[in-house]
C-alpha positions as CSV (number, residue, x, y, z in Angstrom):
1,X,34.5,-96.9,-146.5
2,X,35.8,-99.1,-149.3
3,X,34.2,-97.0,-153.1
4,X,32.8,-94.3,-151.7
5,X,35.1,-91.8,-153.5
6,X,34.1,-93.5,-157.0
7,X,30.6,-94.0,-156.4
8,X,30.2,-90.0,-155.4
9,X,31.9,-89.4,-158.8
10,X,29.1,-91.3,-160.7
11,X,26.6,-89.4,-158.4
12,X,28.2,-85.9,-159.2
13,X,27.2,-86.8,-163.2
14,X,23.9,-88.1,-162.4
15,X,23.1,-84.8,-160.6
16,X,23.9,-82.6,-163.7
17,X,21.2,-82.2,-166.7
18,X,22.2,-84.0,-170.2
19,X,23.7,-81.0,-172.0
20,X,25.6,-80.2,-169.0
21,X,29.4,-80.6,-168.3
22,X,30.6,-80.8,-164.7
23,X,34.3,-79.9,-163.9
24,X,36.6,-82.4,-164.0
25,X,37.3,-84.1,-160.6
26,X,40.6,-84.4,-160.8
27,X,41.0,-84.7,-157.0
28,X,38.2,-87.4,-156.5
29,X,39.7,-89.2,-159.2
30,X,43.1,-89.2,-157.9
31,X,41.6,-90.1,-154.7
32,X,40.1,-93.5,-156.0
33,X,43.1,-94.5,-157.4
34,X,45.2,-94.0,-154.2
35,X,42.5,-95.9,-152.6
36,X,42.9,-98.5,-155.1
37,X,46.4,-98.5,-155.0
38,X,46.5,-99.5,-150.9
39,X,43.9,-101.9,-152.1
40,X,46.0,-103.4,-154.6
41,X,49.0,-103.5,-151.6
42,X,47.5,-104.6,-148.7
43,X,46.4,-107.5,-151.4
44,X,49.0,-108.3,-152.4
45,X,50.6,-108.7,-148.8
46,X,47.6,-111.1,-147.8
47,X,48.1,-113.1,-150.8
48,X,52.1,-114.1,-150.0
49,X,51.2,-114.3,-146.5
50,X,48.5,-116.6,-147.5
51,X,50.6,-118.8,-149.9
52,X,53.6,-118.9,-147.3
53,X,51.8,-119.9,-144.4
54,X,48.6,-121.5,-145.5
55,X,46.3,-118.8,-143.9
56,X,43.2,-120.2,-146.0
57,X,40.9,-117.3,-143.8
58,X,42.7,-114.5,-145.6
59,X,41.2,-115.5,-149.0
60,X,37.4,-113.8,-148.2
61,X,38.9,-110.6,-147.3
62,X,41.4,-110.5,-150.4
63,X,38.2,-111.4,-152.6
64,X,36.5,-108.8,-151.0
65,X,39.5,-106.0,-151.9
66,X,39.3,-107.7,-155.2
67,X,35.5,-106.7,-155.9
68,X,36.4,-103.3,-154.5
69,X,39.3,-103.0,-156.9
70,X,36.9,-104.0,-159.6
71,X,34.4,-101.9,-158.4
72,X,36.7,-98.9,-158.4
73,X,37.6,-99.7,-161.5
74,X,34.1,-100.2,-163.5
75,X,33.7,-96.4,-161.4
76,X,36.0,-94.9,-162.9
77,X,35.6,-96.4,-166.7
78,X,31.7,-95.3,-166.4
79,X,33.2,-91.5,-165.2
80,X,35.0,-91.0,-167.8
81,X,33.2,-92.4,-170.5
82,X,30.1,-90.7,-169.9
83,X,31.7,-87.0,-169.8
84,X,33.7,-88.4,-173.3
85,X,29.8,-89.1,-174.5
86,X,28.4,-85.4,-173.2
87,X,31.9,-84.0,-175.2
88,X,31.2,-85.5,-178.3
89,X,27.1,-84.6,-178.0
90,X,28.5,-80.5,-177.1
91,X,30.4,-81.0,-180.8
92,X,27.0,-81.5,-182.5
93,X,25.3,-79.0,-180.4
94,X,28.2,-76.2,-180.1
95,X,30.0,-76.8,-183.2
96,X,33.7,-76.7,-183.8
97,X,34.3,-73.8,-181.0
98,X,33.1,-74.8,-177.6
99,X,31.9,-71.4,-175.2
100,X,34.9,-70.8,-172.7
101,X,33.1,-71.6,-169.6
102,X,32.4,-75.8,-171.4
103,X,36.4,-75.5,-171.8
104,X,36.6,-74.7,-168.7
105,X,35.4,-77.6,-167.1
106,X,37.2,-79.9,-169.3
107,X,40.8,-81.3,-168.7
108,X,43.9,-81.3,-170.6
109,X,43.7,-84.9,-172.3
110,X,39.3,-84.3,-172.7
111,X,40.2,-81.0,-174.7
112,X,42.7,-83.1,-176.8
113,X,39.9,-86.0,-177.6
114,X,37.5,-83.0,-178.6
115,X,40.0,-82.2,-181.2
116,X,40.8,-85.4,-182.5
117,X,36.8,-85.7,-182.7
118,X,36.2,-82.5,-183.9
119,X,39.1,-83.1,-187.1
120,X,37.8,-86.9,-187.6
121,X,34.2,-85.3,-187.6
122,X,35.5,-83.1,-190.5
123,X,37.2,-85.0,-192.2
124,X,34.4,-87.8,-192.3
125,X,32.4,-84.7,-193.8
126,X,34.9,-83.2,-196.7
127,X,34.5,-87.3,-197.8
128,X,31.0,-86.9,-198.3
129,X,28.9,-84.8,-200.9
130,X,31.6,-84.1,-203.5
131,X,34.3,-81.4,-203.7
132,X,32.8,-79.2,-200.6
133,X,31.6,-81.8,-198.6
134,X,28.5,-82.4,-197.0
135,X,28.1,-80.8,-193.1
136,X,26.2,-83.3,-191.3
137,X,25.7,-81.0,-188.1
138,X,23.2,-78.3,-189.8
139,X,20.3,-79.9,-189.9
140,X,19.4,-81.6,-186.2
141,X,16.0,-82.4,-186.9
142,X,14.4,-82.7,-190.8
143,X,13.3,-79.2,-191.9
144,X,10.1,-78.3,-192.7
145,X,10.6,-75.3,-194.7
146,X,13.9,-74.2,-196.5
147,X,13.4,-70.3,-195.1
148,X,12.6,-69.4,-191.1
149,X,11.7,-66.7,-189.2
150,X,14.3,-65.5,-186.7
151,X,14.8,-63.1,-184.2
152,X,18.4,-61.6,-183.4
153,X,19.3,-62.2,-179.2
154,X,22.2,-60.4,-179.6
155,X,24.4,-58.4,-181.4
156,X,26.3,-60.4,-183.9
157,X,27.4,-57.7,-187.1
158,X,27.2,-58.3,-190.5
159,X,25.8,-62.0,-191.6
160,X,26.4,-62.8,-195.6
161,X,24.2,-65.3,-197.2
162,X,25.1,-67.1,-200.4
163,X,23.4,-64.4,-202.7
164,X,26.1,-61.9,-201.8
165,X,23.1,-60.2,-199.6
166,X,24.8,-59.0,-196.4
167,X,22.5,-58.7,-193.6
168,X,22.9,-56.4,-190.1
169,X,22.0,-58.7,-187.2
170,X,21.0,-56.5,-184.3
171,X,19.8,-57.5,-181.3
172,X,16.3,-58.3,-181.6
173,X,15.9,-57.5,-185.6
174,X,13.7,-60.2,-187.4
175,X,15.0,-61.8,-191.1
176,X,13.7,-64.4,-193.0
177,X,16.8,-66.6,-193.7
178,X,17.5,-70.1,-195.1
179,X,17.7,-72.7,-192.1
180,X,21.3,-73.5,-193.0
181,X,22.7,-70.4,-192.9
182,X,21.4,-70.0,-189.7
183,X,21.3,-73.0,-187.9
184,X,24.4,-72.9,-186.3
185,X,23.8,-69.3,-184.7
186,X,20.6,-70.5,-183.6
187,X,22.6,-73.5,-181.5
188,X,25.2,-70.7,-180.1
189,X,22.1,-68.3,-179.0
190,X,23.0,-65.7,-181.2
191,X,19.0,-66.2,-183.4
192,X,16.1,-67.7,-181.8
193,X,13.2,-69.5,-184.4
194,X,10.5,-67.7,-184.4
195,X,7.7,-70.3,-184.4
196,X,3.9,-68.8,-185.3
């Protein structure tokens, strides 16, 4: 059945939650475009056969191919673009070092966008807030307070905060820290917010 391979790809993202990352089809994708590629040929034959010999009750079916082509195409575009968007949103929500098991799912040319983004992203950030830059991925949502309550998930080692104090982060030890410092650890799972 004509876009059946491309339409499963679009429901194969709608099927996995926002912050998730599916593998990369690579198979389904090559599958489309080998579909659109006999598309695109037995097309092309119905159009010279149409033009040479005048057979005006070819032109329905070769519009029909044409919208599948299209189709396919649109498909594809709305594939790849929406696992580019979920990469980008894993940058503000990972940081700079994705977890082996997102890089897993990701291919070749996707892992070399996320580190084009990743250098444009700080880049953009070193040109912002004078000579150390300004880091626009701490704070997600506006703080409330500068200090939180956290508790440790798992051992992490030795944690330094900008007073020279160097704090031991065991698994399930409790600190008061500034939300900056530990924001990021907080994203990776390695601190939970205490909330009371």
């Amino acid at each position: 059945m004509f876009c059946e391979k491309a339409i499963e790809l679009i429901r194969e993202l709608h099927r996995m939650s926002d912050g998730q990352l599916p593998a990369f089809n690579e198979d389904g994708i090559r599958q489309v475009l080998e579909e659109m590629k006999a598309l695109y040929e037995q097309n092309q034959s119905d159009v010279n056969e149409a033009k040479s010999e005048g057979k005006s009750e070819l032109i329905p079916t070769i519009k029909f191919r044409h919208c599948c082509l299209q189709r396919n195409q649109r498909c594809i575009a709305a594939y790849l673009y929406d696992r580019l968007l979920r990469i980008r949103a894993l940058r503000w929500e990972y940081g700079s070092v994705l977890p082996t098991n997102i890089r897993f799912h990701m291919c070749a040319e996707e892992l070399e966008w996320f580190n084009q983004y990743k250098k444009s992203l700080a880049t953009f950030m070193r040109s912002l807030g004078g000579e150390e830059g300004l880091d626009i991925t701490q704070d997600m949502k506006p703080p409330k307070s500068l200090y939180i309550e956290v508790r440790c998930l798992k051992d992490h080692g030795e944690f330094e905060i900008d007073d020279g104090t160097i704090i031991l982060l065991k698994k399930n030890s409790q600190h008061f820290l500034p939300r900056w410092k530990c924001e990021q650890l907080i994203r990776q799972g390695i601190l939970e917010h205490i909330v009371s």
